[in-house]
Residue frames relative to the residue before (quaternion, step in Angstrom):
aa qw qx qy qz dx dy dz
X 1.0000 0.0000 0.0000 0.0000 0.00 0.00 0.00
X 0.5513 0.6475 -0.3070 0.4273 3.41 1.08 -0.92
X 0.5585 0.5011 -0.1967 0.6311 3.66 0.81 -1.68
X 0.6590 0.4151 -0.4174 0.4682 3.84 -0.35 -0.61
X 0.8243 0.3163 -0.2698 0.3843 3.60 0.18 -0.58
X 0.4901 0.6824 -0.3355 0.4260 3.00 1.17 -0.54
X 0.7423 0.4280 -0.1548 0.4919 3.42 0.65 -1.52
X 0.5171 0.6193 -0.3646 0.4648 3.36 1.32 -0.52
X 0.8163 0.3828 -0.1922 0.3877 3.27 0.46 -1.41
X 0.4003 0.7835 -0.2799 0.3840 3.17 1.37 0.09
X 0.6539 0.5241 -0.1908 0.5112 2.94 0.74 -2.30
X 0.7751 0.5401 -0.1229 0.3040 3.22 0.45 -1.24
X 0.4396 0.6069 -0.3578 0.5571 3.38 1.40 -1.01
X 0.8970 0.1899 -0.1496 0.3701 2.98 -0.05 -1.77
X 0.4148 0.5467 -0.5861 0.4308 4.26 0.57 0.64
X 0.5117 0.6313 -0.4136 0.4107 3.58 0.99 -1.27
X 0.6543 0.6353 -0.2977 0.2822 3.13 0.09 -2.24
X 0.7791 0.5190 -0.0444 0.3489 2.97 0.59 -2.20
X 0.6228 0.5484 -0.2776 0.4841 3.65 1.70 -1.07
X 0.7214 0.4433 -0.2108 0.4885 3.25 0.67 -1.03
X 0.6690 0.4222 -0.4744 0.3862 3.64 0.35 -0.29
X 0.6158 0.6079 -0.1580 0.4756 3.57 1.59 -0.95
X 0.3949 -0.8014 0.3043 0.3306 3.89 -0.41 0.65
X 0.1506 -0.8854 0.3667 -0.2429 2.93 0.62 1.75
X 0.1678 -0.8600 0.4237 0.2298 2.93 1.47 -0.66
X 0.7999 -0.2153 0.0497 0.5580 4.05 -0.48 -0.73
X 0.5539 0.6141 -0.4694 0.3094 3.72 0.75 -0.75
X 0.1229 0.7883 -0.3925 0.4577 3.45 1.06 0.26
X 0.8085 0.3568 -0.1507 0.4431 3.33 -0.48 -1.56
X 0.7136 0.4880 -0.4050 0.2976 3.76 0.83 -0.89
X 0.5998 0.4156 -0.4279 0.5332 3.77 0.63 -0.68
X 0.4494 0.6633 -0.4601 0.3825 3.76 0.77 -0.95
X 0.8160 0.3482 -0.0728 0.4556 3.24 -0.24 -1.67
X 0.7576 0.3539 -0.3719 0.4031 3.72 0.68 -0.14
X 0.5419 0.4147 -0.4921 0.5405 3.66 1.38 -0.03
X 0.5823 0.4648 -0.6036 0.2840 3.72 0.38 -0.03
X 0.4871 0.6876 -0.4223 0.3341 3.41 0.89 -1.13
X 0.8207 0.3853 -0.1254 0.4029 3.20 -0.03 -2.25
X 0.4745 0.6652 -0.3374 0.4675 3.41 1.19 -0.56
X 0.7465 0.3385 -0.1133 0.5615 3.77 0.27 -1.74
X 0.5902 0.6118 -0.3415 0.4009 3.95 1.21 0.49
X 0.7191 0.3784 -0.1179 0.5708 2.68 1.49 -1.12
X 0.4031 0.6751 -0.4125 0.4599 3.42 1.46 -0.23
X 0.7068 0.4193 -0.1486 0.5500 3.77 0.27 -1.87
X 0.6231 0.5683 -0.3415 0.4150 3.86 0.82 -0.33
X 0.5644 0.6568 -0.0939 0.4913 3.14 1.28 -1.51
X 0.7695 0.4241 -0.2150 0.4263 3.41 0.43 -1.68
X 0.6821 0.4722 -0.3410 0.4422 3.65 1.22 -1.60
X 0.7108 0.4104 -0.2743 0.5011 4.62 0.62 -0.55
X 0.2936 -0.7808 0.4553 0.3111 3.76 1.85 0.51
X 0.3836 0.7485 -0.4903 0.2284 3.41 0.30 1.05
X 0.8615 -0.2612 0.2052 0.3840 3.55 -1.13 0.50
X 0.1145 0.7935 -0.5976 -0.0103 4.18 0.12 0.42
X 0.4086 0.6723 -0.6068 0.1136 3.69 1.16 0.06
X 0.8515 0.3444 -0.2610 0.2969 3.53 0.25 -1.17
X 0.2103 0.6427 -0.5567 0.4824 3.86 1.73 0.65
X 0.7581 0.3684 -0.2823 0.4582 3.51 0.13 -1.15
X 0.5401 0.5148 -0.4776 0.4639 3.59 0.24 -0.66
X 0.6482 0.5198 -0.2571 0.4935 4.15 0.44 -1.48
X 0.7231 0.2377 -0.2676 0.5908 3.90 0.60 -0.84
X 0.4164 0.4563 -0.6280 0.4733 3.92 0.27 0.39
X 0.8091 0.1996 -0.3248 0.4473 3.45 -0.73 -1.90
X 0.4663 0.4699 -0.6614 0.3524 4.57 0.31 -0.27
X 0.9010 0.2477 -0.2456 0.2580 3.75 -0.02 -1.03
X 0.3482 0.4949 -0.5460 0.5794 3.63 1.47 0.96
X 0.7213 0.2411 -0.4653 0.4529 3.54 -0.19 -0.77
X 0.6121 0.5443 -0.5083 0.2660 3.98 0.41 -0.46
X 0.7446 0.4183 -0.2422 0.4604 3.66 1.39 -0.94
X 0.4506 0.4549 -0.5630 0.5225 3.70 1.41 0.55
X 0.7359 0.3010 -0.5343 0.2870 3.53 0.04 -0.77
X 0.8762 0.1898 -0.3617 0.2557 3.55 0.40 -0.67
X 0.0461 0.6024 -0.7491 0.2718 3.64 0.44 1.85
X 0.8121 0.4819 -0.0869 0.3174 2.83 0.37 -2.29
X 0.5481 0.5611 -0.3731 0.4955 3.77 1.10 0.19
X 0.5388 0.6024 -0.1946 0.5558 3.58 1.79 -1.45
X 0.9447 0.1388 -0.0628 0.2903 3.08 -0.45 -1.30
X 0.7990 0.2326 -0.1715 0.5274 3.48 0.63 -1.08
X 0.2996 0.5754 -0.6409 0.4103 3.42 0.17 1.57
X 0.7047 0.3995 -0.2815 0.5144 3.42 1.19 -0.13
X 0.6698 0.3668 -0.4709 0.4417 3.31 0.48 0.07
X 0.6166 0.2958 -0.5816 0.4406 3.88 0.81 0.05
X 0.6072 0.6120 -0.4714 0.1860 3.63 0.15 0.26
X 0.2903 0.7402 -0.1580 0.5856 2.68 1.95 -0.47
X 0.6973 0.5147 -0.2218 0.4468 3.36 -0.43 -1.60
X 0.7156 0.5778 -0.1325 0.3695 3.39 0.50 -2.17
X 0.8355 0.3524 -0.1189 0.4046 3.15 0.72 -0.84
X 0.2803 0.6812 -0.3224 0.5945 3.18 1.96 -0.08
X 0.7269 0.4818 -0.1453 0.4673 3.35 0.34 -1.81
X 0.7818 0.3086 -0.3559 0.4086 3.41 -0.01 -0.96
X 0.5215 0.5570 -0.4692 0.4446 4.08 1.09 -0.32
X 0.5667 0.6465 -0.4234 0.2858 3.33 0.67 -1.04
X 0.7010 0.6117 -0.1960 0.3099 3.09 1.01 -2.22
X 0.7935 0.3912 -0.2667 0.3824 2.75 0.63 -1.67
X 0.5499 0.5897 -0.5107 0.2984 3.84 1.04 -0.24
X 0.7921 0.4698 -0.2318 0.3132 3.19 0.90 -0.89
X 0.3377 0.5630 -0.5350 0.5318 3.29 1.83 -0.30
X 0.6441 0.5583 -0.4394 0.2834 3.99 -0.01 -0.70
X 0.7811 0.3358 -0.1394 0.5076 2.85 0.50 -1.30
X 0.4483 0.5546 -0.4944 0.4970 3.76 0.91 0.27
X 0.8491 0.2276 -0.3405 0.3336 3.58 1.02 -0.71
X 0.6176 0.4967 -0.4660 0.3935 3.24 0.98 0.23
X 0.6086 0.4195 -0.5000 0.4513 3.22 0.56 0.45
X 0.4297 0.6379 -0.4845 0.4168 3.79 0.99 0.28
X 0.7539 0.5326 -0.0037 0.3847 2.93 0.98 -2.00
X 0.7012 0.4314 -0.2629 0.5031 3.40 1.46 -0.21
X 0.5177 0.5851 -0.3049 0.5446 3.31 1.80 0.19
X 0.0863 -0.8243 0.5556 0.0662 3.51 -0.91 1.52
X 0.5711 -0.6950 0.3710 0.2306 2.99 -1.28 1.07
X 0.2004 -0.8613 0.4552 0.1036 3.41 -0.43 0.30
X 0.4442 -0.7500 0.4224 0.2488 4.07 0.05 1.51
């Protein structure tokens, strides 16, 4: 039973890891939050058959790095694509402009 969670919290650690580093935005948190779970199972499992908790902890380290990448990357760098976006859309619309005046300064010829 121990092993079952273990491997559990793994898988999961390491999707988190993998969500959060990707722009994943919040879904993140769900594998996140479910290797802590299985993680803090197998921990309290571990502790009661005095067995080995080294590599439980190792699983709740990389759960609570990937938890503090995802929410940097929720914090902070939601503003710079918004930014970006809006950068972009000036761009567009300049050149839609100048797409038409240079339409409009072109004569047609019968």
């Amino acid at each position: 039973m121990r092993q079952l969670f273990i491997i559990l919290s793994l898988i999961f650690a390491a999707l988190g890891l993998v969500l959060s580093v990707l722009p994943f935005g919040m879904i993140a948190l769900i594998p996140i939050i479910a290797a802590f779970i299985f993680g803090l199972i197998a921990f309290r499992i571990s502790k009661k058959s005095n067995k080995s908790t080294k590599i439980i902890k190792a699983i709740l380290l990389v759960v609570i790095i990937s938890l503090c990448i995802s929410i940097y990357r929720s914090v902070f760098e939601t503003n710079v694509i918004e930014d970006d976006d809006i950068e972009t859309i000036k761009k567009e619309k300049q050149s839609d402009q100048e797409s038409i005046d240079e339409l409009e300064s072109l004569e047609i010829e019968n």
